[in-house]
C-alpha positions as CSV (number, residue, x, y, z in Angstrom):
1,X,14.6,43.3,9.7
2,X,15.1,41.3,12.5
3,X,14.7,37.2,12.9
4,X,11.7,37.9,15.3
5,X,10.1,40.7,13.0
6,X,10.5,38.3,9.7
7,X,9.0,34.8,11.3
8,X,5.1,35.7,11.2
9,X,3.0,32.8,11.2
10,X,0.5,31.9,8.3
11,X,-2.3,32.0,11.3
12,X,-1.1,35.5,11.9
13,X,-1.2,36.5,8.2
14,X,-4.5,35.1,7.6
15,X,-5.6,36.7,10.6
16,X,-4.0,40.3,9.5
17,X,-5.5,40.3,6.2
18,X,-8.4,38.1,6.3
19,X,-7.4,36.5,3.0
20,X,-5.5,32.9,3.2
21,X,-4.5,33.2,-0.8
22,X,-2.2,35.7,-0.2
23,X,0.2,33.6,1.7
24,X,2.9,32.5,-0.7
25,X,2.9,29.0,0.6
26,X,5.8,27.7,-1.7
27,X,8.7,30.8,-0.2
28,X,7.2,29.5,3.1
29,X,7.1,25.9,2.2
30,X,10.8,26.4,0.9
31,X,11.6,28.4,4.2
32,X,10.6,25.6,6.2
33,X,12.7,23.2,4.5
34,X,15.9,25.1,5.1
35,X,15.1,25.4,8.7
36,X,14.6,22.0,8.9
37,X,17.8,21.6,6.8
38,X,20.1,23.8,9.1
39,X,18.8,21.3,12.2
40,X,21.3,19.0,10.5
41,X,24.5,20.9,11.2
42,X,23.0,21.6,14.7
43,X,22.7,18.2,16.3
44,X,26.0,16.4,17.2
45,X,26.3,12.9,15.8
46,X,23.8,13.5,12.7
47,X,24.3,10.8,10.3
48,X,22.3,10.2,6.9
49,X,22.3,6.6,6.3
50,X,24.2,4.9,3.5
51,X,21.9,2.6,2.3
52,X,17.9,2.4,2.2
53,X,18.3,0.1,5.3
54,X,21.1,0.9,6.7
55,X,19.4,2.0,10.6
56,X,18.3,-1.6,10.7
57,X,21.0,-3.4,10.2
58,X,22.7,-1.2,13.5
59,X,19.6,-2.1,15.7
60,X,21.5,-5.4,17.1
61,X,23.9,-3.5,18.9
62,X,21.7,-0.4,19.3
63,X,18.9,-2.1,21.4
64,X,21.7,-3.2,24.4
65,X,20.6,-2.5,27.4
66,X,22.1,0.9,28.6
67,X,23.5,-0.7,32.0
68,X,25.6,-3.3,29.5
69,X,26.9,0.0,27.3
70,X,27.8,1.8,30.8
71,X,29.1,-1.9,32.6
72,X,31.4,-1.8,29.6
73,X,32.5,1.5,29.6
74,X,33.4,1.1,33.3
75,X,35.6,-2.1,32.8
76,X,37.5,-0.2,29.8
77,X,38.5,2.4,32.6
78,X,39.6,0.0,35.2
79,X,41.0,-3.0,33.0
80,X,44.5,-2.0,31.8
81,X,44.4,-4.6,29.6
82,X,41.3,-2.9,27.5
83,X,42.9,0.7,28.1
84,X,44.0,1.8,24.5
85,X,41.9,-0.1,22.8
86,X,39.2,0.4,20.2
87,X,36.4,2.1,22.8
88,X,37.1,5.2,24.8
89,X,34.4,4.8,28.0
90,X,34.1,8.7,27.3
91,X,32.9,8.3,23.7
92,X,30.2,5.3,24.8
93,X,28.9,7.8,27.3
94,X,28.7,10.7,25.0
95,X,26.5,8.5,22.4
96,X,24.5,7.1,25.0
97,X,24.0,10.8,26.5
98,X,23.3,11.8,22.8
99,X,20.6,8.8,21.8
100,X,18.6,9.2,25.4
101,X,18.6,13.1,24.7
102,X,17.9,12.9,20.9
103,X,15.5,10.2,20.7
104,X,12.4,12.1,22.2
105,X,13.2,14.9,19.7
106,X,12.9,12.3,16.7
107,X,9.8,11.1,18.0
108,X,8.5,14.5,18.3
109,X,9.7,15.6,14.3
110,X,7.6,12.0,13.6
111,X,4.6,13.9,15.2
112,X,5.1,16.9,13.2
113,X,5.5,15.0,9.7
114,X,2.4,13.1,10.7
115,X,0.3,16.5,11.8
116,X,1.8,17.8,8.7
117,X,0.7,15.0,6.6
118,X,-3.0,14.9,8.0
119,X,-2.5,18.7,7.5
120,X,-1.6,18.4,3.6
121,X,-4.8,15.7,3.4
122,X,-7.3,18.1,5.0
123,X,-6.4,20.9,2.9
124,X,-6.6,18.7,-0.1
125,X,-9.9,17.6,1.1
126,X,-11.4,21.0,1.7
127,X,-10.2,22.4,-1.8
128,X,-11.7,19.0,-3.5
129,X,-15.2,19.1,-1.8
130,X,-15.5,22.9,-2.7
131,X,-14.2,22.1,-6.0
132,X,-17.1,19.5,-6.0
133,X,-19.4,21.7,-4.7
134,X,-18.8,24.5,-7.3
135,X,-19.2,21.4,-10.2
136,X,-22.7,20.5,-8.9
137,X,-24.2,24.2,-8.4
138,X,-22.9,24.6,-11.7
139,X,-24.3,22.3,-13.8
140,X,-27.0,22.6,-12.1
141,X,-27.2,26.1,-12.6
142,X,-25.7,25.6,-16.5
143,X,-29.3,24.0,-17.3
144,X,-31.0,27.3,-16.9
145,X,-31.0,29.6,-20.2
146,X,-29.8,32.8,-17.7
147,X,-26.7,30.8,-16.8
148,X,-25.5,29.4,-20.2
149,X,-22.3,31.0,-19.5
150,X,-21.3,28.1,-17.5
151,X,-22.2,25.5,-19.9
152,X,-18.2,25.4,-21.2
153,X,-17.1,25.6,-17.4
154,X,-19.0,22.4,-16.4
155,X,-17.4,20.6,-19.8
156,X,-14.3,21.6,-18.6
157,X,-14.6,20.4,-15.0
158,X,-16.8,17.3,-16.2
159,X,-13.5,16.4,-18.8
160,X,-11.1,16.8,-16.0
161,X,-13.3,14.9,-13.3
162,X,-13.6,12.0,-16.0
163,X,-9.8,11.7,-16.7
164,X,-9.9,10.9,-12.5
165,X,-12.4,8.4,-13.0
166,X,-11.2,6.8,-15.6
167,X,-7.2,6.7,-14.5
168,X,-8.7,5.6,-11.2
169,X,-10.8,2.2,-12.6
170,X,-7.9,1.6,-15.0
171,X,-5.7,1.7,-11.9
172,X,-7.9,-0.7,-10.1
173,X,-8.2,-3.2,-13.1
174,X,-4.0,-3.1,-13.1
175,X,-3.9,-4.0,-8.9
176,X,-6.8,-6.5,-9.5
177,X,-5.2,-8.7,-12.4
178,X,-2.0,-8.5,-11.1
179,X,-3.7,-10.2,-7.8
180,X,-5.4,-12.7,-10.2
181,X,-1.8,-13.7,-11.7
182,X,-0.3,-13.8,-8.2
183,X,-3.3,-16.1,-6.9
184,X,-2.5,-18.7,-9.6
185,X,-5.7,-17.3,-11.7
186,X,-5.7,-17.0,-15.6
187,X,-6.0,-13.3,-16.3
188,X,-9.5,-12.2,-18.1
189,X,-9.4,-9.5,-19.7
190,X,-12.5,-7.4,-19.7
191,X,-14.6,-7.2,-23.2
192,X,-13.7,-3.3,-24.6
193,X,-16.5,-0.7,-23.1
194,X,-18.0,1.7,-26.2
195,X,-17.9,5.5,-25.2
């Protein structure tokens, strides 16, 4: 099978077959991943930094003006003196070539994690207000004799909908005395709730 024959778009599937759930989104999560991968050992100069911060400790020198970086190079070339020595005018060029070319396709990669991101949300969103959906027609529907059936499917959804809540408010109490401490204020702890 060819490279052009395998790459077929979820759009396209989900157009083909009408049915979004048959997509194996983790094989073409994964697939993505190793394209994105490969891109490494495709662009000259690719460097993973050493330490968490490491791109801003370089941004000194990096932020020169790019008349100064090509000023320089010229006087290496025409100052015997510098000849030989630690720069090679060809090398500046190269990385200078390399940053003004590569830069627009870093900014564009920052685009795509950032569609890709609001992506992820929206999906999550959709899912979670039919989820939501589903849990109010059902217990509504639960309270009628002819639907009884439902009545453990609502417990279920009301016990995992609760655990939310309740890891959510607990969270909330954490961030909120540990701005109390920070502000100088004595923590209060709230009197115990009864279930």
């Amino acid at each position: 099978m060819s490279k052009e024959n395998k790459e077929i778009t979820v759009s396209e599937t989900v157009a083909a077959t009408g049915v979004a759930g048959s997509i194996n989104h983790q094989e073409a999560a994964q697939t993505r991943v190793d394209e994105l991968r490969a891109m490494r050992e495709a662009i000259p100069h690719f460097s993973i930094p050493e330490t968490k911060g490491g791109s801003s400790r370089l941004s000194a020198a990096a932020n020169l003006p790019p008349e100064f970086v090509e000023l320089a190079a010229m006087t290496i070339r025409n100052a015997e003196v510098l000849v030989g020595g630690p720069a090679d005018p060809a090398t500046m060029r190269d990385l200078s070539e390399f940053a003004a070319s590569y830069g627009p396709v870093a900014d564009e990669l920052e685009a795509l994690a950032s569609f890709l991101r609001h992506s992820v949300i929206l999906a999550l969103n959709k899912a979670g207000a039919d989820a939501l959906l589903t849990y109010e027609i059902a217990k509504r529907l639960s309270k009628r004799p002819e639907h009884a059936d439902l009545i453990p499917f609502v417990a279920d959804m009301s016990r995992a909908l609760g655990v939310r809540a309740r890891l959510a408010k607990a969270a909330a109490e954490r961030r909120k005395a540990a701005a109390e401490k920070a502000a100088g204020h004595p923590e209060v702890t709230p009197p115990p709730q009864s279930k």
